[in-house]
Biopython code that builds the backbone (N, CA, C, O; Angstrom):
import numpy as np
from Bio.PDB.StructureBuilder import StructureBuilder

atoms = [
    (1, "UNK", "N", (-20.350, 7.218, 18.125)),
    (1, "UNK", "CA", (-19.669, 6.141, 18.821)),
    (1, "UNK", "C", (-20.175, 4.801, 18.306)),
    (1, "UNK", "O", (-21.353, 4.471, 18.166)),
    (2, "UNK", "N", (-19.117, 4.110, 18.055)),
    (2, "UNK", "CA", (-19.639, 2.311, 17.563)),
    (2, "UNK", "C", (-20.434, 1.836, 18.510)),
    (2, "UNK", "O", (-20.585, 2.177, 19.683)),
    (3, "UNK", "N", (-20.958, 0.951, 17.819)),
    (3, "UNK", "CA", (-22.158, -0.421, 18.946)),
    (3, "UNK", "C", (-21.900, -1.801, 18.926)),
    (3, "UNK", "O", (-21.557, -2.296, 17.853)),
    (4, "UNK", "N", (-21.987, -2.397, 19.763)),
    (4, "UNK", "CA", (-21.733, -3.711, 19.426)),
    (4, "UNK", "C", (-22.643, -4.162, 18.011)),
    (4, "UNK", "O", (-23.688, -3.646, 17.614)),
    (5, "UNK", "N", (-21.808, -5.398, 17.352)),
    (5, "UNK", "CA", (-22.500, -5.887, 16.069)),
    (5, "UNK", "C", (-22.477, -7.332, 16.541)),
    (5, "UNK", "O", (-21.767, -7.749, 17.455)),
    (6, "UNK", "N", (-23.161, -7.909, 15.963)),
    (6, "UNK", "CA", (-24.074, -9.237, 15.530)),
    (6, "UNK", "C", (-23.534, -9.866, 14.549)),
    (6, "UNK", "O", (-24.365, -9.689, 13.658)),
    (7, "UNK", "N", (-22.476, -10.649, 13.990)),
    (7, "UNK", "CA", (-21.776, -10.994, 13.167)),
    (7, "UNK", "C", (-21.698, -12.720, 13.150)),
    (7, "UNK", "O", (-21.508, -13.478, 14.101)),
    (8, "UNK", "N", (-21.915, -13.029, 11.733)),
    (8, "UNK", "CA", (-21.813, -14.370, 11.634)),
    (8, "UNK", "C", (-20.484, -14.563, 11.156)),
    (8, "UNK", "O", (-19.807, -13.812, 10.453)),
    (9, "UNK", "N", (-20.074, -16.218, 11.874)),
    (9, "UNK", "CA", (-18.656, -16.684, 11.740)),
    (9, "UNK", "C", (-18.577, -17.795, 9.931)),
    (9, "UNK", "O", (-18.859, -18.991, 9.854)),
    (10, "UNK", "N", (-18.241, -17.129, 9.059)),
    (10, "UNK", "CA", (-18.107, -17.481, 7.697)),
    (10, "UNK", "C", (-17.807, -19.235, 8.103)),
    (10, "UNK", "O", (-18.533, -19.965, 7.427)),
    (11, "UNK", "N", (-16.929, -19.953, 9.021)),
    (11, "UNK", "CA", (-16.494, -21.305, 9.457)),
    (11, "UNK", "C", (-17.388, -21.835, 10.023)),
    (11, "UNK", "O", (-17.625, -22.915, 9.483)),
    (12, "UNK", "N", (-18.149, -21.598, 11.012)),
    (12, "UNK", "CA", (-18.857, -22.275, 12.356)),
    (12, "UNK", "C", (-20.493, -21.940, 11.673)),
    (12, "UNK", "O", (-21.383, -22.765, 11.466)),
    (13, "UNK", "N", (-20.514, -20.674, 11.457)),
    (13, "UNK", "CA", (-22.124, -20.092, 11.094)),
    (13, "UNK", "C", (-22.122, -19.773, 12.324)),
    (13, "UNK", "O", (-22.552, -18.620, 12.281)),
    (14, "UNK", "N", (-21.973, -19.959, 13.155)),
    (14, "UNK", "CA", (-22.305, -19.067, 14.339)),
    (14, "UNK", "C", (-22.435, -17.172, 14.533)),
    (14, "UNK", "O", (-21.807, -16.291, 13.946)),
    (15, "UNK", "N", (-23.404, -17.083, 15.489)),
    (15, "UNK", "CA", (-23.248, -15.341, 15.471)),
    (15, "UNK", "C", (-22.135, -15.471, 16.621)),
    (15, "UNK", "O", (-21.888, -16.448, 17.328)),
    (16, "UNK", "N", (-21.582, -14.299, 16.604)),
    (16, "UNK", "CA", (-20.645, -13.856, 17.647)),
    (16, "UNK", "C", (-20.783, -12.101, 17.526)),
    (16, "UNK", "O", (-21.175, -11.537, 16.504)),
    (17, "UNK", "N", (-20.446, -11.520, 18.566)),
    (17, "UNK", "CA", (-20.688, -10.179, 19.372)),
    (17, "UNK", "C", (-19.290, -9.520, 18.504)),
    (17, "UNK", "O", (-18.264, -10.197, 18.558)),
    (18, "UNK", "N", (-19.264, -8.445, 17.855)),
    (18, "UNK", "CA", (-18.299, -7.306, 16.826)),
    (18, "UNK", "C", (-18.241, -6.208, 18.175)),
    (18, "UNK", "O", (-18.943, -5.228, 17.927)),
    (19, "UNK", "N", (-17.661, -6.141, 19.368)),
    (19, "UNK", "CA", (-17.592, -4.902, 20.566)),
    (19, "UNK", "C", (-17.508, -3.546, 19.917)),
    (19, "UNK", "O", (-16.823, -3.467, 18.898)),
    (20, "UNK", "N", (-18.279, -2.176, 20.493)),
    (20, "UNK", "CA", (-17.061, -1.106, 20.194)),
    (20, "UNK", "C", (-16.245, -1.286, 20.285)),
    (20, "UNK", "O", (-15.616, -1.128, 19.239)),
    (21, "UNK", "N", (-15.533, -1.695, 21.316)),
    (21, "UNK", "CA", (-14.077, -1.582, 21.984)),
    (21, "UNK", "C", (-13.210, -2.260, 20.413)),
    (21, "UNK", "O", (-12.265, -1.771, 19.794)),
    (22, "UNK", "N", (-13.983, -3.517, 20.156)),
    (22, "UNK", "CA", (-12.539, -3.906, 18.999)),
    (22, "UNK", "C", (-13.218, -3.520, 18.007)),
    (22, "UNK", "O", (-12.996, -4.370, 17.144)),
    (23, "UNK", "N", (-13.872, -2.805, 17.617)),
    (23, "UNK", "CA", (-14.391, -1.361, 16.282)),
    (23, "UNK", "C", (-13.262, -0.726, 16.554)),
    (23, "UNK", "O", (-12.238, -0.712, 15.871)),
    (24, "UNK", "N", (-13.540, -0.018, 17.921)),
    (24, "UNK", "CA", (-12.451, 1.079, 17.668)),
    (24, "UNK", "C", (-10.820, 0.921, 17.484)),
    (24, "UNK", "O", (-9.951, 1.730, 17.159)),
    (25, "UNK", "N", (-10.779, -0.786, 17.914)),
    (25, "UNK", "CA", (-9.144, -0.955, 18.078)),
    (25, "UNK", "C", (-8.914, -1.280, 15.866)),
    (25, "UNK", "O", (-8.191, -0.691, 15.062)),
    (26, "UNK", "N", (-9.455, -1.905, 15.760)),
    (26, "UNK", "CA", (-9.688, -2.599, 14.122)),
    (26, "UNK", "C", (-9.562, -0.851, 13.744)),
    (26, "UNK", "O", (-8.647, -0.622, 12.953)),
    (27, "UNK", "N", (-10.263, 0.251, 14.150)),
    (27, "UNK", "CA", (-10.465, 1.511, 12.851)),
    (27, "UNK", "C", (-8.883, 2.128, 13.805)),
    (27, "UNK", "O", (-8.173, 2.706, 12.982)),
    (28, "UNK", "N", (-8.345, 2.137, 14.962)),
    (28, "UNK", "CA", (-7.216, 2.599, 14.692)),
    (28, "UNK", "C", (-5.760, 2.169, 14.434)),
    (28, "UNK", "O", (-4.619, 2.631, 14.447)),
    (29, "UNK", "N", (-6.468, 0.968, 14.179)),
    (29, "UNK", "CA", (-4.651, 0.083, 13.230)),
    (29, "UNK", "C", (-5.113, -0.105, 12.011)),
    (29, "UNK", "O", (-4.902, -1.165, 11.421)),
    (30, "UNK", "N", (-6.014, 1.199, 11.305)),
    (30, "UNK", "CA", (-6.203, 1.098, 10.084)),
    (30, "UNK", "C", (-7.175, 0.220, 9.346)),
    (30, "UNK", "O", (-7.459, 0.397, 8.161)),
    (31, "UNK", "N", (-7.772, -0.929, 10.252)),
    (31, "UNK", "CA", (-8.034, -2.111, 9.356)),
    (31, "UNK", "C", (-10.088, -1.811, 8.927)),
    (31, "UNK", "O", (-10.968, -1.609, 9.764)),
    (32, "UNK", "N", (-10.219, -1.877, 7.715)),
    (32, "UNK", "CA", (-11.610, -1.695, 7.496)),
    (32, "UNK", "C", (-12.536, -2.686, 7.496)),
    (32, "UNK", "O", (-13.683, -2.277, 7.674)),
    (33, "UNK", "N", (-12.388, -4.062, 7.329)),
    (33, "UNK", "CA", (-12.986, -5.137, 7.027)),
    (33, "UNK", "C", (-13.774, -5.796, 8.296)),
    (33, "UNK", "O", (-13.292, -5.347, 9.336)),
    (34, "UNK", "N", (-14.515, -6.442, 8.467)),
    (34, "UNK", "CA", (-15.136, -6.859, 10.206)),
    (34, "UNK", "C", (-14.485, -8.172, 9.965)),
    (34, "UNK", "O", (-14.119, -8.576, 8.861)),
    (35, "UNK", "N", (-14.373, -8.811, 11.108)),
    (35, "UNK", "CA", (-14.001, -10.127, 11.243)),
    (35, "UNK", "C", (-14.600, -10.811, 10.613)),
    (35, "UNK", "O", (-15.804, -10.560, 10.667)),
    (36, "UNK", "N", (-14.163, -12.133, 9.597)),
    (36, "UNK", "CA", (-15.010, -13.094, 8.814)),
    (36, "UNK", "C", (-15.224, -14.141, 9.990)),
    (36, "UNK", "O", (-16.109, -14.975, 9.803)),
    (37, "UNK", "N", (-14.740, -14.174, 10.800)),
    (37, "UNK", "CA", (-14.759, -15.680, 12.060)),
    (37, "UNK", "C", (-14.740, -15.137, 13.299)),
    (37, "UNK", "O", (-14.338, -13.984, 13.455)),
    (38, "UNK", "N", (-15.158, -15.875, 14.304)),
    (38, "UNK", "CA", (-15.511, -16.079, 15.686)),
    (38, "UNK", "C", (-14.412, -16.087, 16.358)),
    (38, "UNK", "O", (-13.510, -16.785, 15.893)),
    (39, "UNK", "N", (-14.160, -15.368, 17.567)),
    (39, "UNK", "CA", (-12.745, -16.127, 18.151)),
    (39, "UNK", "C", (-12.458, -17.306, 18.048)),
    (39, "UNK", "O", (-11.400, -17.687, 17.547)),
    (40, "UNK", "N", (-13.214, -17.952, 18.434)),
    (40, "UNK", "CA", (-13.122, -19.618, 18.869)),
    (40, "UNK", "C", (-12.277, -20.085, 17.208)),
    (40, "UNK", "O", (-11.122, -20.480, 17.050)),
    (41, "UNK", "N", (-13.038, -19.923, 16.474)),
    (41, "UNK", "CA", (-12.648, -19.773, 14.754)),
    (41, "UNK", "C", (-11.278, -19.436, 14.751)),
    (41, "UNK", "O", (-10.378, -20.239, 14.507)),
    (42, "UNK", "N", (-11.086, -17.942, 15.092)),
    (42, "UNK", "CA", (-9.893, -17.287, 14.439)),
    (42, "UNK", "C", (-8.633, -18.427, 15.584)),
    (42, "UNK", "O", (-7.524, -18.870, 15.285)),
    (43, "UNK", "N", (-9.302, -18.549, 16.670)),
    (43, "UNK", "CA", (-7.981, -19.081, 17.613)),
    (43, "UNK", "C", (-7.741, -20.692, 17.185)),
    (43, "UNK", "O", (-6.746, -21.325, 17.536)),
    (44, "UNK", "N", (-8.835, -21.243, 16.362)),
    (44, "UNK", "CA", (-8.696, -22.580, 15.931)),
    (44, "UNK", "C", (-7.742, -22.514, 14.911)),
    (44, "UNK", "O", (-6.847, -23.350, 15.030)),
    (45, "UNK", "N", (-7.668, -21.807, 13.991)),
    (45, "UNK", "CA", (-7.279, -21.421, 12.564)),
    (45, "UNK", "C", (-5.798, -21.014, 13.013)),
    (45, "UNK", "O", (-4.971, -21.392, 12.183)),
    (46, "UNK", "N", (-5.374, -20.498, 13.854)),
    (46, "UNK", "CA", (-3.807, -19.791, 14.070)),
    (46, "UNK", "C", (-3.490, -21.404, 14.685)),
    (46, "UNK", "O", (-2.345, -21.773, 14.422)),
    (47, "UNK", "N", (-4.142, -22.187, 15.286)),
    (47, "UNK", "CA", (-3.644, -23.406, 16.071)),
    (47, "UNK", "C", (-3.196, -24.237, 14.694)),
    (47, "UNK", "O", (-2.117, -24.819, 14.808)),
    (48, "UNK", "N", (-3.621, -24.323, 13.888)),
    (48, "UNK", "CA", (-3.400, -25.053, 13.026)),
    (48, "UNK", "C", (-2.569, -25.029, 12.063)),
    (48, "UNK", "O", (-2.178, -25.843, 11.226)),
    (49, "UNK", "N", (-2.251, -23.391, 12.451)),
    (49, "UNK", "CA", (-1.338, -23.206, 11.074)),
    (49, "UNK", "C", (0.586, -23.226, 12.093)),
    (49, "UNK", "O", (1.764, -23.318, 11.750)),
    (50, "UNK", "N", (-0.017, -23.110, 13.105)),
    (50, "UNK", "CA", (1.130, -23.011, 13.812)),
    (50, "UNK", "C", (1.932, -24.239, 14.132)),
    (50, "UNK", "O", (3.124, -24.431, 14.371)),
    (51, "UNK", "N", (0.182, -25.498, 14.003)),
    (51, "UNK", "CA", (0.610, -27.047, 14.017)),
    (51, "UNK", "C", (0.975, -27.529, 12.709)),
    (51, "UNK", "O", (1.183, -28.742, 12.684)),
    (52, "UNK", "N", (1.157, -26.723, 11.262)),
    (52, "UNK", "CA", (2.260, -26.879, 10.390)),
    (52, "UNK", "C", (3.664, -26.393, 10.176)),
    (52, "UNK", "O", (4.277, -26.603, 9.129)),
    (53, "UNK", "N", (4.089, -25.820, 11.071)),
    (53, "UNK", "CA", (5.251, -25.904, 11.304)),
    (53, "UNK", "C", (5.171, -24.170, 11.566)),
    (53, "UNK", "O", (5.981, -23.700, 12.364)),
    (54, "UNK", "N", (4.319, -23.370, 10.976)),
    (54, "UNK", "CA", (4.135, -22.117, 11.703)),
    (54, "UNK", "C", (4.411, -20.972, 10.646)),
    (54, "UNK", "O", (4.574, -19.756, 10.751)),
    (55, "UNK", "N", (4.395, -22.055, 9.345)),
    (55, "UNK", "CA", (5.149, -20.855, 8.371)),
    (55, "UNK", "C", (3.864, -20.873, 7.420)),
    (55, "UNK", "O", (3.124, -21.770, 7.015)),
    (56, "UNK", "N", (3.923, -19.497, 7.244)),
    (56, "UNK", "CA", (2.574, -18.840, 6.175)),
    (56, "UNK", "C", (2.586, -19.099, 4.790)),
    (56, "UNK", "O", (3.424, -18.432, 4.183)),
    (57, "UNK", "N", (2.062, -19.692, 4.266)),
    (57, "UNK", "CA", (1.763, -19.753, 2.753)),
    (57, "UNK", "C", (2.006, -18.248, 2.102)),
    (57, "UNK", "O", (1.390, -17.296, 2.579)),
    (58, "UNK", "N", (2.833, -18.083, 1.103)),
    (58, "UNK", "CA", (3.000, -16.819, 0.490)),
    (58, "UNK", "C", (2.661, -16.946, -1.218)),
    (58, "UNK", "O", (3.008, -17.960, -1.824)),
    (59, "UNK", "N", (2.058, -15.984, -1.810)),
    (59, "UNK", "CA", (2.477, -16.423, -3.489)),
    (59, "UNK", "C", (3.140, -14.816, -3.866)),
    (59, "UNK", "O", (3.127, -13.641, -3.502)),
    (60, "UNK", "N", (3.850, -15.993, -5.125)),
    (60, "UNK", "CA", (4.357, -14.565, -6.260)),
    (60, "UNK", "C", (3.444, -13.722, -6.631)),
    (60, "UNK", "O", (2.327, -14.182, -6.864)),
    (61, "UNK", "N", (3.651, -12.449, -6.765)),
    (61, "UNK", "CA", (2.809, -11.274, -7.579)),
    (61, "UNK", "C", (3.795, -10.360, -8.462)),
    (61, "UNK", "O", (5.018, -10.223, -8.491)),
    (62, "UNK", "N", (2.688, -9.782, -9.187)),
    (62, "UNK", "CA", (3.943, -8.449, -10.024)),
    (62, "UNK", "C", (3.286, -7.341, -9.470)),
    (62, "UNK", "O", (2.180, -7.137, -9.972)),
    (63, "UNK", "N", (3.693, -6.422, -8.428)),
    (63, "UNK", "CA", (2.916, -5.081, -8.225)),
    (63, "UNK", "C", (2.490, -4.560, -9.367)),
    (63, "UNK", "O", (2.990, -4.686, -10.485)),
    (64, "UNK", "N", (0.986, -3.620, -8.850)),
    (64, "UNK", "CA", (0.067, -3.777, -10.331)),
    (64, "UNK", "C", (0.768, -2.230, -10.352)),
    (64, "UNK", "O", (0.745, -1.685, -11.455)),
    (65, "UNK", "N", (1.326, -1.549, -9.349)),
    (65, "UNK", "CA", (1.707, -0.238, -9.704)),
    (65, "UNK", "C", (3.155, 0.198, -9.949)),
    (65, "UNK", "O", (3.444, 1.337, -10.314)),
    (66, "UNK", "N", (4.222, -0.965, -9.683)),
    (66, "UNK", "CA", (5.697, -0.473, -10.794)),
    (66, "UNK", "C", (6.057, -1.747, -11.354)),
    (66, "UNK", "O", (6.899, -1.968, -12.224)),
    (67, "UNK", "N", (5.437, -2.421, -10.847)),
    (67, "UNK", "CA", (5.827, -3.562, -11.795)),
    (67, "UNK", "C", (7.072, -4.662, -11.149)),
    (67, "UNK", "O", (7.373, -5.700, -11.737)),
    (68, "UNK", "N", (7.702, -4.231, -9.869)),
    (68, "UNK", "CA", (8.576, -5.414, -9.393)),
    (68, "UNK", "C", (7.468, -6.789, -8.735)),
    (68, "UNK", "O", (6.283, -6.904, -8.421)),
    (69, "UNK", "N", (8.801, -7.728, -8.782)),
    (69, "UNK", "CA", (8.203, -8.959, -8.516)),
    (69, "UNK", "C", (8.260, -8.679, -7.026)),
    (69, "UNK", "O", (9.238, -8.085, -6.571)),
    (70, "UNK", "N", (6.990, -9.181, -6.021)),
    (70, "UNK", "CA", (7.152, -9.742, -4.049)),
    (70, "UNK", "C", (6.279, -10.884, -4.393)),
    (70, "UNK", "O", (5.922, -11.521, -5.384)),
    (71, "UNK", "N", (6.059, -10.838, -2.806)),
    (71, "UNK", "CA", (5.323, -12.430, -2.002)),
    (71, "UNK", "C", (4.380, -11.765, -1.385)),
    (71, "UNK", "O", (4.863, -10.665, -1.117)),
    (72, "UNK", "N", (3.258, -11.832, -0.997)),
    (72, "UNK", "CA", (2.408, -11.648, -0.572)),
    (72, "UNK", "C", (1.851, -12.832, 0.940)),
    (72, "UNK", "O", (2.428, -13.910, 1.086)),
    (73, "UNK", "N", (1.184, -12.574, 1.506)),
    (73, "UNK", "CA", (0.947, -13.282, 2.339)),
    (73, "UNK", "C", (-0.566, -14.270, 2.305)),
    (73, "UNK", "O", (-0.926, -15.148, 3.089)),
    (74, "UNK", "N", (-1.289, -13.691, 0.994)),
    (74, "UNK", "CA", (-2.516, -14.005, 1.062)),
    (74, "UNK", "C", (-2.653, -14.348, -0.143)),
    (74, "UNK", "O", (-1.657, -14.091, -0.820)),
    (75, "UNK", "N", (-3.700, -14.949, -0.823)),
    (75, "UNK", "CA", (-4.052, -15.583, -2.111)),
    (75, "UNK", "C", (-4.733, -14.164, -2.995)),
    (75, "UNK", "O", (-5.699, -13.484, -2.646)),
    (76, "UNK", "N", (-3.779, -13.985, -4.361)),
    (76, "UNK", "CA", (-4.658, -12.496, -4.680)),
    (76, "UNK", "C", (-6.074, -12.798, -5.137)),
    (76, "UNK", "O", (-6.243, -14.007, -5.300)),
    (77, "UNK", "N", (-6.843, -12.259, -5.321)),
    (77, "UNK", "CA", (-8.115, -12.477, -5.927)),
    (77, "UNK", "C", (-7.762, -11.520, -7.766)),
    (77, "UNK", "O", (-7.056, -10.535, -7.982)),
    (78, "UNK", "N", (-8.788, -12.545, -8.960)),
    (78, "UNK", "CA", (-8.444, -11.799, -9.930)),
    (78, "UNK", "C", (-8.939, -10.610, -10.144)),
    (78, "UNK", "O", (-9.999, -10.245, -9.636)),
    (79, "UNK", "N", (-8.277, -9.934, -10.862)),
    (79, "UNK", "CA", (-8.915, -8.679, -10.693)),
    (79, "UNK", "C", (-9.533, -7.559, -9.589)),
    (79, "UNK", "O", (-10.616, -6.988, -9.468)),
    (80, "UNK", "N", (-8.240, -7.554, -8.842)),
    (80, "UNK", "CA", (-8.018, -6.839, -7.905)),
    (80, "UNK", "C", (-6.500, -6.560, -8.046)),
    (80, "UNK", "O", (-5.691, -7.413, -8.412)),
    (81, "UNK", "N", (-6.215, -5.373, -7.742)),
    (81, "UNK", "CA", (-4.705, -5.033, -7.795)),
    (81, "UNK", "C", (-4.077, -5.190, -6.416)),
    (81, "UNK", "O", (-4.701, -4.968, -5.378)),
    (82, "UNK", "N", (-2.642, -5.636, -6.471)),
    (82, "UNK", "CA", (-1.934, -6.465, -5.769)),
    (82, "UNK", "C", (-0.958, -5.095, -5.878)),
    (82, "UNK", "O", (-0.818, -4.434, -6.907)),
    (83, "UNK", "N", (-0.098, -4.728, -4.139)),
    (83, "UNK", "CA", (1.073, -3.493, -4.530)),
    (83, "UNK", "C", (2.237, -4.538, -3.648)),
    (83, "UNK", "O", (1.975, -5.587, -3.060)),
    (84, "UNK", "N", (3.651, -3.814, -3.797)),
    (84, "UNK", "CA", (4.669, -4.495, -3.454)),
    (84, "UNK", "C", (4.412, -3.724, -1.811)),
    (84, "UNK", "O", (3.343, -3.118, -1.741)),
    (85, "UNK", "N", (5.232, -3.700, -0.599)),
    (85, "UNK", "CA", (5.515, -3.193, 0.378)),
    (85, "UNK", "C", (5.434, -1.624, 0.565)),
    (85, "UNK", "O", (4.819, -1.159, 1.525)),
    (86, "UNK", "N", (6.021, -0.868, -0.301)),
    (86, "UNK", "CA", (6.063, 0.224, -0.671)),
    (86, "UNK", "C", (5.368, 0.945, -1.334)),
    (86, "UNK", "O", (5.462, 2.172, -1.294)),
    (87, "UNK", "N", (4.557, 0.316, -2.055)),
    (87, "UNK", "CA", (3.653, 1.044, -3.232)),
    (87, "UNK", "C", (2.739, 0.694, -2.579)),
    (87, "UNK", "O", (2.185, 1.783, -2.729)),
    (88, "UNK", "N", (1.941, 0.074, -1.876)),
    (88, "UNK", "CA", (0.915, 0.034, -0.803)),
    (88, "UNK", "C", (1.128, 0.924, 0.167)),
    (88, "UNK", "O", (0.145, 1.643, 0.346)),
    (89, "UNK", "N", (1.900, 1.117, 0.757)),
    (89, "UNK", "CA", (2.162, 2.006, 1.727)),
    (89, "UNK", "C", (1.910, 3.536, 1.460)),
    (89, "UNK", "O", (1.469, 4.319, 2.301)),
    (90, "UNK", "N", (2.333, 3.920, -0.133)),
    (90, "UNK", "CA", (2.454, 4.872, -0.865)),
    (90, "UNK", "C", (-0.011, 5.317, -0.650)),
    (90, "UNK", "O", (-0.654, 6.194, -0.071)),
    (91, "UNK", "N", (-0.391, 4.097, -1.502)),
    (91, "UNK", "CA", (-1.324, 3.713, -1.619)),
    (91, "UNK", "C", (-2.412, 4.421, -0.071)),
    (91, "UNK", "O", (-3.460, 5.055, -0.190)),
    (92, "UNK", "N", (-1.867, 4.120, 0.969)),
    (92, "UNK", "CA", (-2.629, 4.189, 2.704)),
    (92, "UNK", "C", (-2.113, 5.474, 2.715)),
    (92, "UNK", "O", (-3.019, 6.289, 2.889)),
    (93, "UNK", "N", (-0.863, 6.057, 2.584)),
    (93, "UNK", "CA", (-0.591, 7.801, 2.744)),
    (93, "UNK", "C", (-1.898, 8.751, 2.233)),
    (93, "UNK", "O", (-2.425, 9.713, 2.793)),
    (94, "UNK", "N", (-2.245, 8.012, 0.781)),
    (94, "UNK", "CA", (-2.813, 8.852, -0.195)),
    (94, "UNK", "C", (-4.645, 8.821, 0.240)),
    (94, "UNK", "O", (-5.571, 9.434, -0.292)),
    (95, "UNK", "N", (-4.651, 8.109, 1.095)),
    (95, "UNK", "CA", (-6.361, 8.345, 1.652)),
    (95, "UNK", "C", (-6.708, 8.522, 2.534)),
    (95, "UNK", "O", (-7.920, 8.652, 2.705)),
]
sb = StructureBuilder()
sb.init_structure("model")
sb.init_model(0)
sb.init_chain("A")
sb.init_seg("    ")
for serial, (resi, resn, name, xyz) in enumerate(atoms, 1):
    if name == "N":
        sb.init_residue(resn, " ", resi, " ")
    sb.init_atom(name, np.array(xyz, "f"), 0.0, 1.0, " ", f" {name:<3s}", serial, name[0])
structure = sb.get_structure()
């Protein structure tokens, strides 16, 4: 069973409390990564983007696995492979 974690906020530096409870909610919608920010953080950060009119920054990519062009929602990093909607999806079946 998870434990609470001790986690610093990458924005503030602050520690903030990682619950079981949102371990276990984060490992069953799939997601592996721990929070980089604090609530206070994450709820500052959605305020702001919502006080630009609410629309997400997207960039072009070429899926690294057939090769069509999408948008992504996040900035890729180099050298890391980028999949379209489908070929990611393909990608989460397979592990």
């Amino acid at each position: 069973m998870a434990q609470d974690k001790t986690l610093v906020c990458r924005d503030c530096g602050n520690e903030f409390i990682f619950t079981a409870g949102e371990q276990e909610f984060y490992a069953s919608r799939g997601l592996k990564n721990e929070p980089k920010r604090c609530p206070t953080c994450r709820s500052a950060r959605r305020s702001e983007n919502r006080a630009e009119g609410g629309e997400r920054r997207t960039y072009e990519v070429v899926c690294a696995a057939c090769g069509v062009q999408t948008t992504v929602p996040f900035e890729p990093t180099e050298g890391r492979p980028v999949y379209c909607k489908d070929c990611y999806a393909k990608t989460k079946e397979s592990e």
